[in-house]
C-alpha positions in Angstrom: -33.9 105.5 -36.8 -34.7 108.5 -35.0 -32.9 108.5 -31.3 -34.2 109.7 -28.2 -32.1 112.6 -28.2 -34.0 114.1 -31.7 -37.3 113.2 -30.1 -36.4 114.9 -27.6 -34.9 118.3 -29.3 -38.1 117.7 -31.6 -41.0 118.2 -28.9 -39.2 120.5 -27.1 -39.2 122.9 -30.0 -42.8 122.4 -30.7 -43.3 122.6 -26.9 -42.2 126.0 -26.5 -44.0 127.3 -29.4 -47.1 125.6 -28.0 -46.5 127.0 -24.7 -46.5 130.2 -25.8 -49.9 130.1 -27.3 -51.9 128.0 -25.0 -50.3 130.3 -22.1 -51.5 133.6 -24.3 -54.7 132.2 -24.7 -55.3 131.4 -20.9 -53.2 134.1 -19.4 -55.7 136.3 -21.6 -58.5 134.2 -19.9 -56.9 134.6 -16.0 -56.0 138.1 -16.4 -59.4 139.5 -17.4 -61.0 137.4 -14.1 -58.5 139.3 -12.1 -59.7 142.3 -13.7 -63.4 141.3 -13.2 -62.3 140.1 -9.7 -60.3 143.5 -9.1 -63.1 146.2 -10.4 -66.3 144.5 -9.9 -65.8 142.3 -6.1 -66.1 138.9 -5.6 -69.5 138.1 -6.4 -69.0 139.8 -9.7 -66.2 137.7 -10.4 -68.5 134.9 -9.5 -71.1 134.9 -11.8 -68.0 136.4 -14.9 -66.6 132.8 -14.0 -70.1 131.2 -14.2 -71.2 132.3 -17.7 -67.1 131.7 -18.7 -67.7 128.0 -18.2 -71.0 128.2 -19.9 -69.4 129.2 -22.7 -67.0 126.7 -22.8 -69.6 124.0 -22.0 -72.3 124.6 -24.8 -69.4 125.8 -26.9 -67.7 121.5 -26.4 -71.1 120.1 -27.0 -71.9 122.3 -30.2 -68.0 121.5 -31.6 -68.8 117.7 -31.5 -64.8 116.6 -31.7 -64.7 118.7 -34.2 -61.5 120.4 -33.4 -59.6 117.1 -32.0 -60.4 115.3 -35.8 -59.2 118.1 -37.7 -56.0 118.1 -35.8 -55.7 114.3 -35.9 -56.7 114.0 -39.7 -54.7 116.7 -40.8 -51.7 115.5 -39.7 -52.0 112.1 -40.6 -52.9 113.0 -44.2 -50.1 115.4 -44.3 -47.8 112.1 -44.3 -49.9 109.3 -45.9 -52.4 111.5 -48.4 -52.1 114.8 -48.7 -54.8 115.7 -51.2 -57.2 115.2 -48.5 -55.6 117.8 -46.2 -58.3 120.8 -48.1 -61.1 118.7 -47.3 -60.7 118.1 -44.1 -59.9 121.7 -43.1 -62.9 122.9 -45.1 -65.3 120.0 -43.9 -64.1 121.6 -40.3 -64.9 125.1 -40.7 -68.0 124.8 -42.4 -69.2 122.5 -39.7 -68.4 124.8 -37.4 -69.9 127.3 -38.9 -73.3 125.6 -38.9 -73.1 124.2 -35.2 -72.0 127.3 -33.9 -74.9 129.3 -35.1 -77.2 126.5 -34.4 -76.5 126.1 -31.0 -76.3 129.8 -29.9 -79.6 130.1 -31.0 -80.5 126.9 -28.5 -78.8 129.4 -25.7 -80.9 132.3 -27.2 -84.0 130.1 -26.7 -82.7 128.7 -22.9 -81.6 131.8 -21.6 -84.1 132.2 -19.0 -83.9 128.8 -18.0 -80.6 128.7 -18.1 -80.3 131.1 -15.5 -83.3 130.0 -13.1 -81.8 126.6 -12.9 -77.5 127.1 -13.0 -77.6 130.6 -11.6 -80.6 131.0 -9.7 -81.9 134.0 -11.4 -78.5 136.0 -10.1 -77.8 136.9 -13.8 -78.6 139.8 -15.7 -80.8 139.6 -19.2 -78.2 141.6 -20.7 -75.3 139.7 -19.7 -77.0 136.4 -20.7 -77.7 137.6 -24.4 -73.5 137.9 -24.7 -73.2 134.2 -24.2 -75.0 133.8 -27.4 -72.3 135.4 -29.8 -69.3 134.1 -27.6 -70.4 130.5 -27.6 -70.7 130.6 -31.5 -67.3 132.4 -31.5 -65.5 130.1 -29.2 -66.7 127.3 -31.1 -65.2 128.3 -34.4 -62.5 129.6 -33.4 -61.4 126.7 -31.1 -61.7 124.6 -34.4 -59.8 127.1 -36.5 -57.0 126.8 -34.1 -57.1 122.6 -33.9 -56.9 122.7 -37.7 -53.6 124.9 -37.3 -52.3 122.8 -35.0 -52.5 119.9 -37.5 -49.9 121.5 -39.9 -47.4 121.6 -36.2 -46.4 125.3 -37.2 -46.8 126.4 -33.6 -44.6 129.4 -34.1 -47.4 130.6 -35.9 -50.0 129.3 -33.4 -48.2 131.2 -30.9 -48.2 134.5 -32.8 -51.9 134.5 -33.5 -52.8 133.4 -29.5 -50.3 136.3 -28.4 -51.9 138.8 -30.4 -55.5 137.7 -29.9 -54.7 137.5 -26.1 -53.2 141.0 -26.0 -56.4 142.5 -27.8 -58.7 140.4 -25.4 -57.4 141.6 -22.6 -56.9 145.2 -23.3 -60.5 145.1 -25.1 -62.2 143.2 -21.9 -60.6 145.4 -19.1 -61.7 148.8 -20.8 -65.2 147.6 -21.5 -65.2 146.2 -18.0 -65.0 149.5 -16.2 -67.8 150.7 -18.7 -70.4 148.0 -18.4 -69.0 145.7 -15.6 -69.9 142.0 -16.3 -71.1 142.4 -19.7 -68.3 144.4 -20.7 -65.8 141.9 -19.9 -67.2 139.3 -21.4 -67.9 141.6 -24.3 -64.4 142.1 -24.6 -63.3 138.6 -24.8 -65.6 138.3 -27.3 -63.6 141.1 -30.0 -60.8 139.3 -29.2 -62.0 135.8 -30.6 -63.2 137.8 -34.1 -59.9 138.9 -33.9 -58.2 135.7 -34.0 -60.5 133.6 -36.2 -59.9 136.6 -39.0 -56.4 135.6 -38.6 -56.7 131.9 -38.0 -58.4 132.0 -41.3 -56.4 133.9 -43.3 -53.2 131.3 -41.9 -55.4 128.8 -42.9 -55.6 129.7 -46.3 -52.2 130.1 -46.7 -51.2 126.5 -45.6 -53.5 125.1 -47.7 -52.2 127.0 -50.8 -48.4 126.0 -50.0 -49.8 122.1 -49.6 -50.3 122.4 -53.2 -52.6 120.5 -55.2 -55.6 119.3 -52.9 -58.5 117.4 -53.4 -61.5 119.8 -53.8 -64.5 117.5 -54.5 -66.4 115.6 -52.0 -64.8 112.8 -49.9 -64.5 109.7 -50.7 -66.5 107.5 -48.9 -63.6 105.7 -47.2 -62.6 108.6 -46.3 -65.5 110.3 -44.7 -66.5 106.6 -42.7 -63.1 106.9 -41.0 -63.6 110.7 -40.3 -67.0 110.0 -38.5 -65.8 106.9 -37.0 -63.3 108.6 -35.1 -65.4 112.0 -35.0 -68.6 110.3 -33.0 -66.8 109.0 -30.4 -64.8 112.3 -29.3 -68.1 114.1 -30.1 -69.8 112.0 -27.4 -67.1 112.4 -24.9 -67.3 116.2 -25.6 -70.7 116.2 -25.1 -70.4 115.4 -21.6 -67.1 116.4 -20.1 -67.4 120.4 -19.9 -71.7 120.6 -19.2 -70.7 118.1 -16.2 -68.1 120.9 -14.9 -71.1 123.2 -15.5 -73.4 120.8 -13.6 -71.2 120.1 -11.0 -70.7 124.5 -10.4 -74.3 124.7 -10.6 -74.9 121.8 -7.6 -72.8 124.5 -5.9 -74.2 128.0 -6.8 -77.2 126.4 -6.2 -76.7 126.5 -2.4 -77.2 129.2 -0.1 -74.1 132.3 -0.9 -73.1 129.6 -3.2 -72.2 132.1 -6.1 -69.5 133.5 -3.1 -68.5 129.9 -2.8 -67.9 129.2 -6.1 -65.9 132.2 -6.7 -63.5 130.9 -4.4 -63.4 127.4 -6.4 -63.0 129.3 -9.8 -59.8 131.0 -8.6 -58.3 128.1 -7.7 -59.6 126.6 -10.9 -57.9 129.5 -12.8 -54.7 128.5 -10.6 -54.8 124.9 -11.4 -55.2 125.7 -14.7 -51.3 127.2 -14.5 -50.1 123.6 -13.3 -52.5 122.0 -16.4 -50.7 123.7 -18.4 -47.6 121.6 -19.1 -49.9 118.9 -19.6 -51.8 120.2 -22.3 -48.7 121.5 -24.2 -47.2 118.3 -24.4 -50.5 116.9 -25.7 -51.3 119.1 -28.0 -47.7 118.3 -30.0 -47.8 114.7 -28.8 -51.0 113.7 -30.5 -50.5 115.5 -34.0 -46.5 114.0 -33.8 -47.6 110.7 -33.0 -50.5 111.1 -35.6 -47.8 111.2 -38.5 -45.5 108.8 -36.9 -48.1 106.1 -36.7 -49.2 106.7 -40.4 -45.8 106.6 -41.2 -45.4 103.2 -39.4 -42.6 104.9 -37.5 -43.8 102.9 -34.5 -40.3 103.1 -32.6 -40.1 107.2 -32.8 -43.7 107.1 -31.7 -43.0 105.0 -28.7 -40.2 107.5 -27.9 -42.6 110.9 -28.5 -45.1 108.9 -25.8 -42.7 108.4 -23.3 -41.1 111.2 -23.3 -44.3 113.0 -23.1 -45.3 111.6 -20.1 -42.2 111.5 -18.3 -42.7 115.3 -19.1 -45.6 115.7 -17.9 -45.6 114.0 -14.4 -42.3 116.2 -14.1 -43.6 119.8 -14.6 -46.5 118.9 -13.0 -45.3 117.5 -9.8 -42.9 121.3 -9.7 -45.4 123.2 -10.4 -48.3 121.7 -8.1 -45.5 122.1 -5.0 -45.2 125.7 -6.0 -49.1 126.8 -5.9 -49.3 125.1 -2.1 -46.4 126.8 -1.5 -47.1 130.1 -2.7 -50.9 129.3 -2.2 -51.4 132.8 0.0 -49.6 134.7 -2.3 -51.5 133.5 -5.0 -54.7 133.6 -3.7 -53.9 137.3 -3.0 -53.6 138.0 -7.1 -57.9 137.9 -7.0 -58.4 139.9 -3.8 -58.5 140.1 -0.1 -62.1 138.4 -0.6 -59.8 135.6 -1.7 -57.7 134.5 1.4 -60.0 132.1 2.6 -59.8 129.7 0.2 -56.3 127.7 1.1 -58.2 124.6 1.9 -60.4 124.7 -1.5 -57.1 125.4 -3.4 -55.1 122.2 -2.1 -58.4 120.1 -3.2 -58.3 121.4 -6.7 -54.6 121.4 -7.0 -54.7 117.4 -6.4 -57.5 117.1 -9.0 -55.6 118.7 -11.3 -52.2 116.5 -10.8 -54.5 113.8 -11.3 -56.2 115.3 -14.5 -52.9 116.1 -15.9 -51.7 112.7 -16.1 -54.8 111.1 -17.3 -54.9 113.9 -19.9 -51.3 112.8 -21.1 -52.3 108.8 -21.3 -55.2 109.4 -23.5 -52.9 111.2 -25.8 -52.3 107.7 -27.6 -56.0 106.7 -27.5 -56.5 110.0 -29.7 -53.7 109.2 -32.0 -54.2 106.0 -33.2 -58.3 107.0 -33.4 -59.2 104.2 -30.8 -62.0 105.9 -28.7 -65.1 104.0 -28.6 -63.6 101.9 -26.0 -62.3 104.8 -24.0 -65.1 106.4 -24.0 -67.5 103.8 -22.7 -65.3 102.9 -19.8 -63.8 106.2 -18.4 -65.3 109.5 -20.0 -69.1 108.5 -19.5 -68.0 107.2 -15.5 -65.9 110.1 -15.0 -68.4 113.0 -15.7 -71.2 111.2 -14.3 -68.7 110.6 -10.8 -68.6 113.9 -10.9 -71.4 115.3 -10.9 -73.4 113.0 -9.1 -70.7 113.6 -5.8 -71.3 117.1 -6.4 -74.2 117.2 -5.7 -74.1 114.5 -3.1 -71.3 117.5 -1.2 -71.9 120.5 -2.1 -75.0 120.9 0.2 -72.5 119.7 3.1 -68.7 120.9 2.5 -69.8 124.1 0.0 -67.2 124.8 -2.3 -64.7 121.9 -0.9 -67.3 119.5 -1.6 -67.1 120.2 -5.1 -63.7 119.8 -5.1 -63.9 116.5 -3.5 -65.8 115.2 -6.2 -62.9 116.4 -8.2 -60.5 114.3 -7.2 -62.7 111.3 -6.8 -63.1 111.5 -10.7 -60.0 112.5 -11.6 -58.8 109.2 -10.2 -61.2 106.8 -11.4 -60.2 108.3 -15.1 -56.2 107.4 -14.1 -57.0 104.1 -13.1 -59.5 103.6 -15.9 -57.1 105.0 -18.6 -53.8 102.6 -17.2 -55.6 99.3 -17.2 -57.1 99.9 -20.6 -53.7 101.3 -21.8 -52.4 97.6 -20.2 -54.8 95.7 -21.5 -54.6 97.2 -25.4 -51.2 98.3 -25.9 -48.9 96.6 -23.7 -48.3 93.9 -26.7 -48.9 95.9 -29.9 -46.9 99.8 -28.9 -44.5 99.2 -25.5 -42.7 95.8 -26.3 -39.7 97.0 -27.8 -39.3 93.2 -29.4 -42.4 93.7 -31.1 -41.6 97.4 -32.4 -38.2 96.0 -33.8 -39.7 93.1 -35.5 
């Protein structure tokens, strides 16, 4: 039996490695908004933010879970049938492939819309026409990276995000000073080429040192429980980042509200420093427990859980106490346009405590594939909380209005995610009588 002291040293490890790469990936991201921020003013940095999160949104509902099944999948076959470890990476990428192109051509179409009704026509042609190759790119790239993940070689992982990060940045700040918003985001989008050249290439290279794969179709067994955990994620997908975008554009919407919400993006980009522990530990927790719970190791996965979360509410609580604390200095990174915004920090610095932990206690949800239930009672309420007190505030309270609604749905997800988590599990994954029997 594994003891808590090897669960321990075993996270840890991956931790760090994970660390590194999710911290290349959005240092990469927080450093070219200080560029933007720096070079181009505040209202540039603004509407860079804006079309960031579009990106992110469209690119979530075009991956469809996409990246959260391959990692899940992979891992579990890795312990209890490898031969289908080809298939699903494949299945993955070729997906992605298809959805990616599909729905930057749905932006393509949109544009114009797009920016009448999110951005209020504030938006350049130009700088629309580069979401259409970045969504596509994030998209696939975000998948390739899941699929890594699967195989828990984060050392690697962490070598691709650093270099991929380094070439964003340089890449996004030179093109910056030549063509101002369009250039940065232009930029960030040589650095994902970059880094789904090399995801692939790593990719390939796992699957040949797996050895002999399966390389027909599924089996239908198979593909049901692929789509029966896939449909569920894809759902929630669908509406958790285009309800962040919603709830920015209840803001931007407003009078100067482009000004307000670059106030709530830097304090976004700072929360997303404190989320960061958070999504470390679940990005090893879920593939870990994955193979655990395949392996019917159920006491070592009950271990991995709590530790994880003990973990989490840990670094979380230091480092939220830190950003208040340091909150002018921090605010001072973006600009003296910044200074303003203590009050909108501390709002999304509570949010994202309460994020983090929910974030954490889903981990197990994902693991052992249970997420129609989940999804029903908390994701669906969550993003609709938030959007709907969005834009029930922002016309009042501005940019602290939006983070309000923040924290009003961050906490319905906690409470949400605990009683389902005491009304599923408490029986069948934290009796220790039952795991021993």
């Amino acid at each position: 039996m594994v003891s808590v002291r090897e669960a321990v040293r075993t996270l840890s490890g991956s931790a760090f490695a994970s660390a590194l790469a999710m911290g290349a990936n959005q240092g990469a991201l927080l450093l070219c908004g200080i560029i933007v921020a720096h070079l181009l003013g505040r209202e540039s940095f603004g509407i860079f933010s804006l079309l960031l999160i579009t990106v992110q949104a469209f690119a979530s509902v075009g991956q469809l879970s996409l990246g959260i099944t391959s990692t899940k999948f992979v891992s579990e076959f890795r312990a209890a049938s490898p031969r289908h470890v080809g298939n699903v990476v494949r299945l993955a990428f070729r997906l992605s492939l298809g959805f990616g192109l599909l729905i930057a051509f749905a932006v393509f179409l949109f544009r114009d819309s797009i920016n009448i009704h999110a951005f209020g026509g504030k938006v350049l042609s130009h700088e629309l026409l580069i979401l259409v190759p970045l969504v596509a790119m994030q998209l696939i790239a975000s998948v390739q990276s899941s699929s890594i993940a699967g195989f828990e070689d984060y050392r690697v992982q962490a070598f691709l995000a650093c270099l991929s990060a380094l070439v964003t940045v340089l890449c996004s700040a030179v093109l910056a000073v030549v063509s101002g918003v369009a250039g940065a985001l232009a930029g960030i989008g040589v650095g994902l080429v970059f880094k789904m050249a090399l995801s692939k290439s790593v990719l390939s290279r796992k699957l040949t040192d797996l050895g002999e794969v399966e390389q027909g179709p599924m089996s239908r067994e198979t593909l049901s429980r692929l789509v029966g955990y896939a449909l569920p994620a894809a759902l929630a997908g669908i509406t958790a980042l285009p309800a962040s975008w919603l709830a920015a554009a209840a803001l931007t919407r407003q009078h100067e509200g482009v000004a307000a919400y670059a106030l709530y993006a830097a304090a976004t980009n700072i929360k997303s420093l404190i989320l960061f522990a958070p999504a470390i530990v679940t990005a090893v927790t879920v593939p870990r427990l994955s193979f655990q719970l395949a392996s019917n190791e159920l006491q070592q996965a009950r271990h991995t859980y709590l530790i994880a979360m003990g973990a989490s509410v840990a670094v979380l609580s230091v480092g939220a106490a830190t950003v208040i604390f340091g909150a002018s200095w921090i605010l001072g990174i973006f600009g003296a346009g910044f200074a303003d915004g203590f009050d909108v920090l501390g709002l999304v610095i509570v949010a994202g405590l309460l994020e983090g932990i929910s974030v954490t206690l889903y981990s197990l949800f994902q693991a052992r594939g249970q997420l129609w239930l989940p999804f029903l009672i908390f994701s669906v309420p969550r993003d609709t909380i938030l959007v709907v007190a969005a834009f029930l505030l922002c016309p009042t309270y501005g940019a602290k209005g939006l983070g309000i609604a923040a924290i009003v749905s961050a906490a319905y997800t906690v409470g949400a995610v605990v009683v389902l988590l005491a009304l599923r599990e408490r029986n069948q994954f934290f009796r220790p009588r039952i795991l021993q029997s």
